[in-house]
PATITOR-441463 format. One line per 8 residues: their letters; for each residue x, y, z of N, C-alpha, C, O, CB. Coordinates in steps of 0.05 Angstrom, whole numbers. Glycine has a CB too. Layout:
A) X,Y,Z,X,Y,Z,X,Y,Z,X,Y,Z,X,Y,Z | ... .
//
This chain:
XXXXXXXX) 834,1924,3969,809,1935,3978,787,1928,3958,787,1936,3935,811,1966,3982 | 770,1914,3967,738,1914,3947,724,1938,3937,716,1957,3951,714,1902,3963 | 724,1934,3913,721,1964,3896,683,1964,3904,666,1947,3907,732,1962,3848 | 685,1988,3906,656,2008,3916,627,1994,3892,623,1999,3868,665,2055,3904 | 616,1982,3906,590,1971,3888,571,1990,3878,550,1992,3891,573,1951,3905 | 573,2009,3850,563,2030,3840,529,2027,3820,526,2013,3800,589,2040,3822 | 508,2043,3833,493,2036,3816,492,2065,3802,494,2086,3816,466,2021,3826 | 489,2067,3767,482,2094,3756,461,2100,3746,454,2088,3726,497,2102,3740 .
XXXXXXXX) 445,2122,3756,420,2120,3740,419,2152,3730,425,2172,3743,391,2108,3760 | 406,2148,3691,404,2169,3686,380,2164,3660,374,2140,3655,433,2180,3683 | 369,2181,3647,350,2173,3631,355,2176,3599,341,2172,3579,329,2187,3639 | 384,2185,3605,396,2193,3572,413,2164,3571,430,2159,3588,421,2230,3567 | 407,2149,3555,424,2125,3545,454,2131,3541,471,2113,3545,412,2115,3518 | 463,2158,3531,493,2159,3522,507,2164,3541,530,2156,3545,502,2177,3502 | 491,2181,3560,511,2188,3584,512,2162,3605,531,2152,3617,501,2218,3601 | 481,2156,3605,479,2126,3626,514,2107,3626,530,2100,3643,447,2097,3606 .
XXXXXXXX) 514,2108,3594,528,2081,3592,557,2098,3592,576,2090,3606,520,2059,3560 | 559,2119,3579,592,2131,3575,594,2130,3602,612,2113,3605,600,2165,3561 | 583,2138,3633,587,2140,3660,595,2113,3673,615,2109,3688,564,2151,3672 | 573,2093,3663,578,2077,3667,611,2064,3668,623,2053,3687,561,2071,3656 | 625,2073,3627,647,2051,3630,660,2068,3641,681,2058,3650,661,2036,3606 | 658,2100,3647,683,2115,3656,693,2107,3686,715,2105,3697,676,2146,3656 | 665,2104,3692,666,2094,3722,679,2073,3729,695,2073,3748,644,2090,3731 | 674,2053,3717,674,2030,3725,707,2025,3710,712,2001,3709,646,2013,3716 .
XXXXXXXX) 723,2039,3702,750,2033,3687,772,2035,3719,794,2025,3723,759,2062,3656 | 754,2052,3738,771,2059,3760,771,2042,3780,749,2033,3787,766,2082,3771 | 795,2032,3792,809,2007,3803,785,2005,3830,777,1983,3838,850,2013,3814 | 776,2028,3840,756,2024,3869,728,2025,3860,709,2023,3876,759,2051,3894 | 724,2027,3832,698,2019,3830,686,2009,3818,691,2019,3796,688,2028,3831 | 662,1985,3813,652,1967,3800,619,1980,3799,603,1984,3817,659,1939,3813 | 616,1985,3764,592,1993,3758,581,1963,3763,591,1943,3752,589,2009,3729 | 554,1962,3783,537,1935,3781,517,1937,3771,505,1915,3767,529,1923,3801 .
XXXXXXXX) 504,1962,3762,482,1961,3750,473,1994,3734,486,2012,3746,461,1948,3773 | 460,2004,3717,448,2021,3716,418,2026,3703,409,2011,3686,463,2031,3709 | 403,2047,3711,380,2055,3710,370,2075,3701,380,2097,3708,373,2053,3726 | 341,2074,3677,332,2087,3663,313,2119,3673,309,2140,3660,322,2067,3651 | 307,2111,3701,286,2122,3703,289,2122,3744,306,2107,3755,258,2102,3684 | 271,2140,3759,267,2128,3781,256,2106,3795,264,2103,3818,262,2139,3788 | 242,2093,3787,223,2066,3785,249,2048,3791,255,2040,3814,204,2059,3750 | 266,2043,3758,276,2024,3748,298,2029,3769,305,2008,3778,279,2021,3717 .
XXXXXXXX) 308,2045,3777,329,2051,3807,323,2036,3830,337,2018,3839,328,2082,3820 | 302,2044,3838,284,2036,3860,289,1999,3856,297,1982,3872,247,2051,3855 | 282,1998,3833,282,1959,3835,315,1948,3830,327,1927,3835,257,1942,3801 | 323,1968,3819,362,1960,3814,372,1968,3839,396,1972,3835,383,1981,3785 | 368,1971,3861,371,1974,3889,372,1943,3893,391,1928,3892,345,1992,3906 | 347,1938,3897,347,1904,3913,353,1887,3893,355,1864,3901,314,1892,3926 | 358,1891,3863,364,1870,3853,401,1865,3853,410,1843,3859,349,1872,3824 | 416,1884,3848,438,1894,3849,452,1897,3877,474,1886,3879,434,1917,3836 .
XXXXXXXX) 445,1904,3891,461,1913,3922,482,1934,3918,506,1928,3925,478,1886,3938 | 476,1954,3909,498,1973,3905,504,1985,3931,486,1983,3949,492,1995,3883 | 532,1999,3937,541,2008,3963,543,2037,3961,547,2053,3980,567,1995,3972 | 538,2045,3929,530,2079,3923,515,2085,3904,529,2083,3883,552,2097,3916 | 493,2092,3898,472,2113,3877,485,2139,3863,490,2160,3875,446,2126,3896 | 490,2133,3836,489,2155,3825,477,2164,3811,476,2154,3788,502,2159,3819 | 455,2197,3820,423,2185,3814,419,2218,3794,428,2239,3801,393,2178,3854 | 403,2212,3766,402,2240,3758,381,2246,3773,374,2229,3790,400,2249,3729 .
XXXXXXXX) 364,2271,3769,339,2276,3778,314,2283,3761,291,2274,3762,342,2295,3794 | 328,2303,3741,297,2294,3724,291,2280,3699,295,2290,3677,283,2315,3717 | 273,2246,3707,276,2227,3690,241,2229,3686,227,2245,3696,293,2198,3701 | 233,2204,3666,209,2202,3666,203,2186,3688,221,2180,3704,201,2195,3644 | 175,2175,3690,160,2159,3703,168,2160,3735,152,2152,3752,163,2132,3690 | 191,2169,3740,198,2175,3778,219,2186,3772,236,2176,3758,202,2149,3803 | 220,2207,3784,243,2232,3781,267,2220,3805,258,2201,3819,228,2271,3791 | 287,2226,3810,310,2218,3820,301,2234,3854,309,2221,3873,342,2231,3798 .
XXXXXXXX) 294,2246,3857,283,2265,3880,269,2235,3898,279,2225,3918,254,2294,3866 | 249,2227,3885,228,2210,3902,243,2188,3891,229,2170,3901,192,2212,3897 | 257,2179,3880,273,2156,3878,292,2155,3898,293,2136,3913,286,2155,3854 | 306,2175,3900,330,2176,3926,309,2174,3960,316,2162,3980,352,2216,3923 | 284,2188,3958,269,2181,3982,262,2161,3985,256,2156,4008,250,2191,3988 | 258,2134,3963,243,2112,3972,266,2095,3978,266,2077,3995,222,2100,3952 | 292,2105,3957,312,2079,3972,320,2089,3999,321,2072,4017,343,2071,3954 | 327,2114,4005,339,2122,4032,321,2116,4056,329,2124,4078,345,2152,4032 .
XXXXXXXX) 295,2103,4054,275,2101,4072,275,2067,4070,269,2055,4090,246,2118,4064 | 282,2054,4047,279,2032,4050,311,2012,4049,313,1989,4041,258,2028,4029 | 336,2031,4061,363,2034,4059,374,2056,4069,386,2073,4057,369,2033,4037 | 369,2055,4098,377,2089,4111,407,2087,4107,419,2109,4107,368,2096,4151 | 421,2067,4104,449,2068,4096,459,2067,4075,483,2069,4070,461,2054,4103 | 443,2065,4062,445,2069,4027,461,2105,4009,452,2125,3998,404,2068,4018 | 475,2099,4012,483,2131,4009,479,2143,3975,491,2131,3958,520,2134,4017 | 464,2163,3967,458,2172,3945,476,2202,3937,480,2221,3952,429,2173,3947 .
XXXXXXXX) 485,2200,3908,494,2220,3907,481,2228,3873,476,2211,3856,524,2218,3915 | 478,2255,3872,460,2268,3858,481,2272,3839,504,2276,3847,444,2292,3870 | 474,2269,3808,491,2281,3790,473,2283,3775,459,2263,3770,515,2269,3781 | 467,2310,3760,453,2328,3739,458,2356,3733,478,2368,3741,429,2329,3745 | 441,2367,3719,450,2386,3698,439,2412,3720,452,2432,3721,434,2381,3661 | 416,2409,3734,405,2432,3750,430,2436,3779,447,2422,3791,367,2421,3762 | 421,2460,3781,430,2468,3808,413,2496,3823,420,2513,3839,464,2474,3805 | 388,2490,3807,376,2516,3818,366,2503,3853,369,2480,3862,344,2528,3794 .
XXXXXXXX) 354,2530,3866,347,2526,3896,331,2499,3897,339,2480,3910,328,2554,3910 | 305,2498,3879,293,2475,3889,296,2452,3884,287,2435,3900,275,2474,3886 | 307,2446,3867,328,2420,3862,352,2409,3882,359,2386,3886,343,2427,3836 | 361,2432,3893,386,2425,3911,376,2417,3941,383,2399,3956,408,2452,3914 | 351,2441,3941,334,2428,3967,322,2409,3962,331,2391,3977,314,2442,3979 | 307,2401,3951,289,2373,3947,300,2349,3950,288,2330,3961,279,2370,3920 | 325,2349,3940,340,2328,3936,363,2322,3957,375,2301,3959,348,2331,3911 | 368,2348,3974,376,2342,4000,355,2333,4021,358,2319,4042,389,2364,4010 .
XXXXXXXX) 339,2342,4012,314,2334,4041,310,2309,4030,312,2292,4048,279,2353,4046 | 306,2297,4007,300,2272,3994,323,2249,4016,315,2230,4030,310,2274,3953 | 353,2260,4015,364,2250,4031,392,2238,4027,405,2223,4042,347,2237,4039 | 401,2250,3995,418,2255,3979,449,2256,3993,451,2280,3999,408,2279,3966 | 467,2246,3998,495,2259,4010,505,2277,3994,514,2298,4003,517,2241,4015 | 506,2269,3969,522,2287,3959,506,2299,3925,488,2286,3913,554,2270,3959 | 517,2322,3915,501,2331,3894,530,2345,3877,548,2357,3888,472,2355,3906 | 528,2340,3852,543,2352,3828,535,2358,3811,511,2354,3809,558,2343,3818 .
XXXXXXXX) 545,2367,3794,531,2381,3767,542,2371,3746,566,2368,3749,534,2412,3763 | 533,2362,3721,541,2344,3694,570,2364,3688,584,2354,3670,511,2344,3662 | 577,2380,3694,603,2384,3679,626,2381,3703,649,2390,3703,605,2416,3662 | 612,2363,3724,639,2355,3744,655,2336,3721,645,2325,3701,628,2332,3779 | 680,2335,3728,706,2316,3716,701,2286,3728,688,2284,3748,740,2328,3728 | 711,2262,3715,715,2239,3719,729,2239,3748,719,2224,3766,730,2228,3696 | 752,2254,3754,765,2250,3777,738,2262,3797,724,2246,3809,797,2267,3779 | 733,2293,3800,711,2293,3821,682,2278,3823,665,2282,3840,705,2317,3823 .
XXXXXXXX) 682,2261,3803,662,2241,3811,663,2215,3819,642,2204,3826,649,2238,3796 | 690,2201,3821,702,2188,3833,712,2192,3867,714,2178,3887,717,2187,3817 | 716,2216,3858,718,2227,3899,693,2228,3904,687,2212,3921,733,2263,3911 | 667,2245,3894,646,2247,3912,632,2209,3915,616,2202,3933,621,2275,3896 | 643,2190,3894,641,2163,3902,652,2159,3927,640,2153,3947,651,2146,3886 | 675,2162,3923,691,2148,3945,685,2154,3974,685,2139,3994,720,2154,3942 | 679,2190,3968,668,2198,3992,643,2195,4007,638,2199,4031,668,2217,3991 | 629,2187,3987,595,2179,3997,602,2158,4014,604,2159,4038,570,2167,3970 .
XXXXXXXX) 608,2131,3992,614,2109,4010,627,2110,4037,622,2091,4053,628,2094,3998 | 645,2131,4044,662,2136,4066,650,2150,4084,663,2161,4102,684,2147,4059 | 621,2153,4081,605,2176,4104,605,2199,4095,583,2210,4098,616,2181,4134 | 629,2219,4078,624,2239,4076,603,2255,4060,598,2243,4039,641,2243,4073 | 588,2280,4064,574,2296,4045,587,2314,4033,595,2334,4044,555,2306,4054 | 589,2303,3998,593,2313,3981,583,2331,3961,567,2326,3943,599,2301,3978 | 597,2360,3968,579,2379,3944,587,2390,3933,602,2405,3946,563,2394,3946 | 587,2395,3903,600,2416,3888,600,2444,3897,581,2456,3906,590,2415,3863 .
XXXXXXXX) 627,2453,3892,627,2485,3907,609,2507,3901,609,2525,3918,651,2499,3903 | 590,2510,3875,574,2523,3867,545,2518,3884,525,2532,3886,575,2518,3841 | 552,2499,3893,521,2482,3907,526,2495,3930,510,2511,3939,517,2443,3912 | 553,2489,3943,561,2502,3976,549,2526,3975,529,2533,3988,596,2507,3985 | 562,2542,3957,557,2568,3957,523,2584,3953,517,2606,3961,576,2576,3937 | 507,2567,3938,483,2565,3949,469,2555,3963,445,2560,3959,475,2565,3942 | 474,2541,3980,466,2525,4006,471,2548,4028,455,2550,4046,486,2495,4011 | 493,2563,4026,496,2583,4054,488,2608,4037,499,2628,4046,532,2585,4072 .
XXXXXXXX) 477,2610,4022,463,2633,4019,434,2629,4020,418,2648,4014,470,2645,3996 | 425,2607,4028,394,2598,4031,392,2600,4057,370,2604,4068,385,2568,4020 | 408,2598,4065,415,2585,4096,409,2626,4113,395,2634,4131,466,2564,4099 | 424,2637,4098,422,2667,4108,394,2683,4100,390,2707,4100,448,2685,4095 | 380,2665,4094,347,2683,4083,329,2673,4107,334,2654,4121,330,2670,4045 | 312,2684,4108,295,2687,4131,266,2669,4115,258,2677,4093,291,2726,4140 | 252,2643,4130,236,2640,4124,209,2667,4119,206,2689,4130,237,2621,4138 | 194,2652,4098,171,2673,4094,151,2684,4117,136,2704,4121,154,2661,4074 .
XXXXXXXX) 157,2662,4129,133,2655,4156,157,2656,4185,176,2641,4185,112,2613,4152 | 151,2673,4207,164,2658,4234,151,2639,4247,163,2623,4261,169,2676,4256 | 120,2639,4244,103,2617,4261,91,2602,4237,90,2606,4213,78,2630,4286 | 78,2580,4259,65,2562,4235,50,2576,4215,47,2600,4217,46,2542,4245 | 41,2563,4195,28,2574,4168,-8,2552,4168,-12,2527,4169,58,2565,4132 | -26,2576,4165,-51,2564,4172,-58,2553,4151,-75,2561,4134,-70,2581,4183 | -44,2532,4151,-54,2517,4125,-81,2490,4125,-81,2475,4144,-24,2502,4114 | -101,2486,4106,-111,2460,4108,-100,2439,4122,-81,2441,4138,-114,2453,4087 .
XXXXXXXX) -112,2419,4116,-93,2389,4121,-92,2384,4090,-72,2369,4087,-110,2359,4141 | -103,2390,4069,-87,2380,4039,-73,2400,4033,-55,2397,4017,-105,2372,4011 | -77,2421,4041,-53,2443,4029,-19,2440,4046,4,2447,4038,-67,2480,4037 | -28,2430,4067,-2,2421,4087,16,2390,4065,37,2388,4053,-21,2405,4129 | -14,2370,4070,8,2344,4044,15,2358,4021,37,2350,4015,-10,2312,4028 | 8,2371,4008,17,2387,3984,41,2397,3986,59,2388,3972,0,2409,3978 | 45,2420,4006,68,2432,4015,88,2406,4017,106,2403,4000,62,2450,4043 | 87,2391,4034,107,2364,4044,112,2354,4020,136,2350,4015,93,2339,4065 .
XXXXXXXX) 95,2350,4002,110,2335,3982,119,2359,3963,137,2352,3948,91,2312,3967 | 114,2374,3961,129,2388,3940,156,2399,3955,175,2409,3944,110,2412,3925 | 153,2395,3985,181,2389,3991,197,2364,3983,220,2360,3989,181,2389,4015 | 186,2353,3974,203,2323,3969,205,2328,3945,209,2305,3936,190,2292,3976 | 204,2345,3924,209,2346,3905,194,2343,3881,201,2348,3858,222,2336,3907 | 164,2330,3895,140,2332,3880,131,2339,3856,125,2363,3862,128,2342,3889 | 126,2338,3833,126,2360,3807,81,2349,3814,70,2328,3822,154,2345,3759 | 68,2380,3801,45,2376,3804,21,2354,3799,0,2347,3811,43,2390,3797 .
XXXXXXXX) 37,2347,3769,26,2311,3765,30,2288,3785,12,2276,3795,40,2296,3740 | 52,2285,3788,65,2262,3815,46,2273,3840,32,2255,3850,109,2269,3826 | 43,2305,3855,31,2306,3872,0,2293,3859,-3,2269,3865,34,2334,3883 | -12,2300,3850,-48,2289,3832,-42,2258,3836,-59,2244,3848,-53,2298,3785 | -19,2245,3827,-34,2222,3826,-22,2208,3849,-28,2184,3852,-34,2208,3798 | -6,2216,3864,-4,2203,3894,-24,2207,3922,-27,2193,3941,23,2213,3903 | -36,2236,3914,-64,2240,3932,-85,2230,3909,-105,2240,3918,-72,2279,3944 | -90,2221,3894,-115,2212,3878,-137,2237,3876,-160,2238,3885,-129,2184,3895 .
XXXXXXXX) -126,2255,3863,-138,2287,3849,-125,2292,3832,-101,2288,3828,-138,2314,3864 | -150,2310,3814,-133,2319,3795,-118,2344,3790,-124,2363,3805,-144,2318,3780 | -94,2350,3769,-70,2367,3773,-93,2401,3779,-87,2420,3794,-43,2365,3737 | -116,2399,3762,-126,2430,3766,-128,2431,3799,-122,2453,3809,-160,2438,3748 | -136,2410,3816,-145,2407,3846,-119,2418,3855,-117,2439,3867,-155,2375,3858 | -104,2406,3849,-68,2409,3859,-60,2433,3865,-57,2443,3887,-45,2402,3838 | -56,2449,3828,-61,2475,3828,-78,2495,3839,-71,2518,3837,-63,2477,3811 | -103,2490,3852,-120,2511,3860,-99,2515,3887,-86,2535,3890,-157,2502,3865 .
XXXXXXXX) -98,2488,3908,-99,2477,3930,-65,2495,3932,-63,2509,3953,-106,2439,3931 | -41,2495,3915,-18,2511,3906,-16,2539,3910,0,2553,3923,-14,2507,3882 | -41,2546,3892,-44,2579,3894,-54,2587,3921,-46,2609,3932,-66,2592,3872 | -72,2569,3934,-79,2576,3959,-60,2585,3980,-60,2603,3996,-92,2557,3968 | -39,2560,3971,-20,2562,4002,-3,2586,3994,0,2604,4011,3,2530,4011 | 9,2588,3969,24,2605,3956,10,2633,3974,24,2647,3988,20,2603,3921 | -16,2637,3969,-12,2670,3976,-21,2671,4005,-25,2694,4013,-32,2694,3956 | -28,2648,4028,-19,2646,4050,-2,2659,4062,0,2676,4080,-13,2631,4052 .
XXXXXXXX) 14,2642,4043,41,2633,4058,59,2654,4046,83,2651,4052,53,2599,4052 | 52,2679,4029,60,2692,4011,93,2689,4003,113,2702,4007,52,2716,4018 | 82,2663,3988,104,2650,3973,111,2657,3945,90,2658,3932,100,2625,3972 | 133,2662,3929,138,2674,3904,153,2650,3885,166,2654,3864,157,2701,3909 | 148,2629,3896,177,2606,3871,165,2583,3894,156,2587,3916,232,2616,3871 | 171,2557,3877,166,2528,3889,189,2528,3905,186,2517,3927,165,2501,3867 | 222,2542,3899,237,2541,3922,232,2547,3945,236,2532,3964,253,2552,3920 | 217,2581,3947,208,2578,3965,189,2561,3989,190,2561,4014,207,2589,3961 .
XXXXXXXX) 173,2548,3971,157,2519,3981,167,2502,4000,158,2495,4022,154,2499,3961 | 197,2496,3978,214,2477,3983,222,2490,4019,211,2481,4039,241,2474,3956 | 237,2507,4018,236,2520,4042,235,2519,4064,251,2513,4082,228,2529,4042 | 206,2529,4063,184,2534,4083,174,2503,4080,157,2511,4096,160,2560,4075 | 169,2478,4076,164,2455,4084,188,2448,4104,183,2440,4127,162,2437,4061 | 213,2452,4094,239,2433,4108,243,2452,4141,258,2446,4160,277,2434,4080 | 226,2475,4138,231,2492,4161,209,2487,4178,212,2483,4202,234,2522,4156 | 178,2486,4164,158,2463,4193,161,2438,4191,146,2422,4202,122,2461,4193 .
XXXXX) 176,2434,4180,183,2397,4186,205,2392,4210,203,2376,4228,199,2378,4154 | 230,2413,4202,247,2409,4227,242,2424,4258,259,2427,4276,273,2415,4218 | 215,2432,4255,193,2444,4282,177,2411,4294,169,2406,4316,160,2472,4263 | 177,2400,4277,160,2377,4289,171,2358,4305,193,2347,4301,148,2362,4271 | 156,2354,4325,171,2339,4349,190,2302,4337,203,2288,4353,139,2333,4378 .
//
């Protein structure tokens, strides 16, 4: 069998590379490349041809969030799997809506990161059981809002991207404003939408998005 074409991206050099040879010592898989940053992912995609992403999320210059959205949009078969140190609500959402299969946490073992490989590549969605177990407890909360939320049209792109995982600088300089504009435009929707945490953001975006025709 042709071993699994692995790309790893993380922004700490020791772990980049220790992952790298751990990975790549195992008979199904061949590290082909790894990456510093989300950017440098994004271009080790088309330079590399990897057949799985193993992507951290918070790096400099493009966070692993909007890194996993630009390859999964520009590689809908591209399967990404999340490995980092967070597992709070908005991280696990962001990065599933980003479009992520699978998500673990830095103290998974060599063997379960080799299965959630093997499994990505194989179609399955892979998640650490701590993740499961907050995923169906998100799942049992009641959005903030039952009907739409009367939002602007920039407080609506605001919301969308900070569903995607957005941090307030990345939102400023992808609408071309600045972060205080961001922030006003934040607090606005926040007591709208009487929102208490960016999870909840996260949320309430992925819940009028899967309303839209």
């Amino acid at each position: 069998m042709t071993p699994i074409r692995l790309l790893v991206v993380d922004d700490q050099a020791a772990i980049r590379d220790a992952l790298a040879v751990m990975l790549d010592l195992d008979p199904d898989i061949t590290v082909v490349g790894t990456a510093a940053n989300g950017e440098e992912a994004v271009t080790a995609v088309e330079e590399h041809d990897p057949q799985v992403v193993l992507m951290d999320l918070h790096m400099p210059v493009m966070g692993g969030v909007e890194a996993t959205s630009r390859i999964r949009a520009a590689r809908p078969g591209l399967p990404v799997v999340v490995l980092t140190t967070f597992e709070d609500d908005e991280s696990i959402l962001a990065a599933l809506h980003a479009g992520a299969r699978g998500y673990l946490t830095k103290d998974a073992d060599r063997a379960k990161i080799v299965q959630a490989v093997r499994g990505a590549h194989a179609g399955q969605a892979v998640l650490d059981p701590d993740v499961q177990a907050r995923l169906l407890t998100l799942a049992t909360r009641t959005p903030a809002l039952e009907t739409a939320v009367p939002l602007t049209v920039r407080e609506r792109e605001i919301l969308d991207l900070i569903g995607q995982g957005l941090r307030n600088n990345e939102i400023a300089r992808r609408l071309y404003i600045t972060e205080a504009t961001v922030k006003t435009h934040i607090n606005n929707l926040f007591a709208k939408a009487d929102l208490h945490s960016r999870a909840d953001a996260v949320r309430l975006a992925l819940t009028l998005a899967g309303r839209r025709p």
